[in-house]
VEXSE-736692 format. One record per residue: residue number from 0; residue in three letters; x, y, z of N, C-alpha, C in turn. Coordinates in pm, whole numbers, always signed. Atoms other than C-alpha are relative to their C-alpha. Example, Ala and Ser with C-alpha at 12.3 -4.5 7.8 and 13.67 -1.06 7.14 Angstrom:
% residues 2
> pos/code/nX/nY/nZ/caX/caY/caZ/cX/cY/cZ
> 0/ALA/+89/-119/+0/+1230/-450/+780/+90/+120/+0
> 1/SER/-82/-119/-6/+1367/-106/+714/-77/+109/+73
% end
This chain:
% residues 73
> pos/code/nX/nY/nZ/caX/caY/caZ/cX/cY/cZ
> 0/UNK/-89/+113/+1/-1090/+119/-469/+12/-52/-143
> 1/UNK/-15/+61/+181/-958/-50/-806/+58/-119/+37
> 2/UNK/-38/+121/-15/-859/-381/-854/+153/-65/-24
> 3/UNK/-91/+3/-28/-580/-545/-817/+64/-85/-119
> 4/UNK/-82/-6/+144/-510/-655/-1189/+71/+87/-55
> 5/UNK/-73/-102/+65/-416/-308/-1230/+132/+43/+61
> 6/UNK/-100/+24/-41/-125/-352/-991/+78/-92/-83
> 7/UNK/-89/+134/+86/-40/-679/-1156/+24/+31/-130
> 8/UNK/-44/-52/+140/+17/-461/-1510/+132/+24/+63
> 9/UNK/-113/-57/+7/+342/-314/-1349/+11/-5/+98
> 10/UNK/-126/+17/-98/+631/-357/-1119/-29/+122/+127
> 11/UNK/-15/-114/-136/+632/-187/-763/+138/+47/+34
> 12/UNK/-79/-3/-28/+938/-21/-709/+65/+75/+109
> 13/UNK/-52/-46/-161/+947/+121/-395/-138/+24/+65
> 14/UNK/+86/-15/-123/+718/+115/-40/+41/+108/+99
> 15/UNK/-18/-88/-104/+651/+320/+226/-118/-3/+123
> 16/UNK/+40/+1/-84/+528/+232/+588/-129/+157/+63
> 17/UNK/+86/-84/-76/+210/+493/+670/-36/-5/+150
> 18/UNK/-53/+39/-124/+163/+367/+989/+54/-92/+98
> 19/UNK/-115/+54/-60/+312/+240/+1270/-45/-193/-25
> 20/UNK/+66/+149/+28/+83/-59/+1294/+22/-100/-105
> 21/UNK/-1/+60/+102/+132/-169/+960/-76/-53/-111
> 22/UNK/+171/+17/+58/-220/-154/+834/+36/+108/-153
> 23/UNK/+33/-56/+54/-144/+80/+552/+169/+92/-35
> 24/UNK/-110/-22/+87/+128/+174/+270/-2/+50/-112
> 25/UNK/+39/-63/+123/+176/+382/-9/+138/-110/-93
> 26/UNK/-79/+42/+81/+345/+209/-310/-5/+107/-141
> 27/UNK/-67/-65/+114/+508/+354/-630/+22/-100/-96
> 28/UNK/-106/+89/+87/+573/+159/-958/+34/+94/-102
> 29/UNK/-115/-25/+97/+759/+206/-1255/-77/+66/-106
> 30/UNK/+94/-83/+66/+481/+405/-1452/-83/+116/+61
> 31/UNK/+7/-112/-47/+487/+646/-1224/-125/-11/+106
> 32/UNK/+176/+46/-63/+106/+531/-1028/+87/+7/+157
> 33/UNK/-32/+3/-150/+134/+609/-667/-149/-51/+47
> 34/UNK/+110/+60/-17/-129/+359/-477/+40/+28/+190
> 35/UNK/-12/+80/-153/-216/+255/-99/-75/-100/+41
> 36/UNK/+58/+127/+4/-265/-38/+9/-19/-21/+162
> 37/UNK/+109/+12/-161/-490/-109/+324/-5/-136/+51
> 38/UNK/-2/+130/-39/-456/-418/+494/-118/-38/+126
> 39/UNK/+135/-11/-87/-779/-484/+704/+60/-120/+67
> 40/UNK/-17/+92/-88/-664/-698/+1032/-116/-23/+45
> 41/UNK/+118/+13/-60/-837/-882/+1264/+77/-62/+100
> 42/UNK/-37/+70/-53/-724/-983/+1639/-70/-145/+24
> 43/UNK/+63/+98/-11/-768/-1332/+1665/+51/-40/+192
> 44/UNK/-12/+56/-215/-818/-1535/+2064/+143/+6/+27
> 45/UNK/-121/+17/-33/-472/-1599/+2062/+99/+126/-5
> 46/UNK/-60/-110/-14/-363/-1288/+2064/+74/+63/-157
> 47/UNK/-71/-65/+134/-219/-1273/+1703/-103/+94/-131
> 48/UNK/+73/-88/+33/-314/-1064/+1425/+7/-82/-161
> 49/UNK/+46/+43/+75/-463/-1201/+1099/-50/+119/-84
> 50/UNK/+59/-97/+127/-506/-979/+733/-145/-70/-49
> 51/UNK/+94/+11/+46/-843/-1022/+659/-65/+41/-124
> 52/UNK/+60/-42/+161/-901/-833/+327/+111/+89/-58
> 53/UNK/-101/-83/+51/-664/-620/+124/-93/+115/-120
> 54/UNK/+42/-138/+94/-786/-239/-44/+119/+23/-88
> 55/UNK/-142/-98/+117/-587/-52/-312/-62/+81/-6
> 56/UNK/+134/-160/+58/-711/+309/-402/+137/+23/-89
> 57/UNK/-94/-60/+67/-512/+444/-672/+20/+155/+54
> 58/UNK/-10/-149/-111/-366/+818/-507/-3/+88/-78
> 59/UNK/-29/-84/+119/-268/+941/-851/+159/+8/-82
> 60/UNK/-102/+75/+58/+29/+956/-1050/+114/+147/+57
> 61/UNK/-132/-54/-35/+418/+1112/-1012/+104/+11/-39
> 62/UNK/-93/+36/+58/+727/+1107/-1133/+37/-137/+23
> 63/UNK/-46/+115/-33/+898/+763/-1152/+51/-26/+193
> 64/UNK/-54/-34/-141/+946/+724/-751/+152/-111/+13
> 65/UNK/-127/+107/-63/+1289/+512/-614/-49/+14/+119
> 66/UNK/+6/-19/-159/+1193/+610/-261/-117/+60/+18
> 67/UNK/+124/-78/-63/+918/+683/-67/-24/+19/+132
> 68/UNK/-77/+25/-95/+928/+809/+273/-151/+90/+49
> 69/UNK/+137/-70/-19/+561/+931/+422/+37/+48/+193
> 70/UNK/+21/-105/-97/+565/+1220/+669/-81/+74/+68
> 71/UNK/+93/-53/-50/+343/+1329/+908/+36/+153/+65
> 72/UNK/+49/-144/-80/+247/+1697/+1015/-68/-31/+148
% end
């Protein structure tokens, strides 16, 4: 995991839904860094759902992305 100053150096310019849930996204910015970002829920009594912590892993880098569109096998 890396921190999330190193997001805040540069612009995100395109997302992409991993799954359905919504727990987990790959982003792209403008220096080419492809990341994912993990959103750790938690159901609360009332039935709703509450982010409890936020990951980043850096994935590695790419060409400049515009789009990102994650495909499962």
């Amino acid at each position: 995991m890396i921190s999330f100053s190193m997001l805040q150096q540069s612009t995100i310019t395109c997302y992409g839904k991993i799954d359905a849930n919504g727990s987990r996204y790959l982003l792209g910015d403008m220096n080419g860094r492809l990341f994912m970002l993990l959103l750790e829920r938690q159901e609360l009594m009332d039935g709703s759902i509450e982010v409890k912590d936020l990951k980043l892993e850096l994935l590695g880098e790419v060409k400049y992305a515009r789009m990102i569109l994650y495909l499962e096998l």
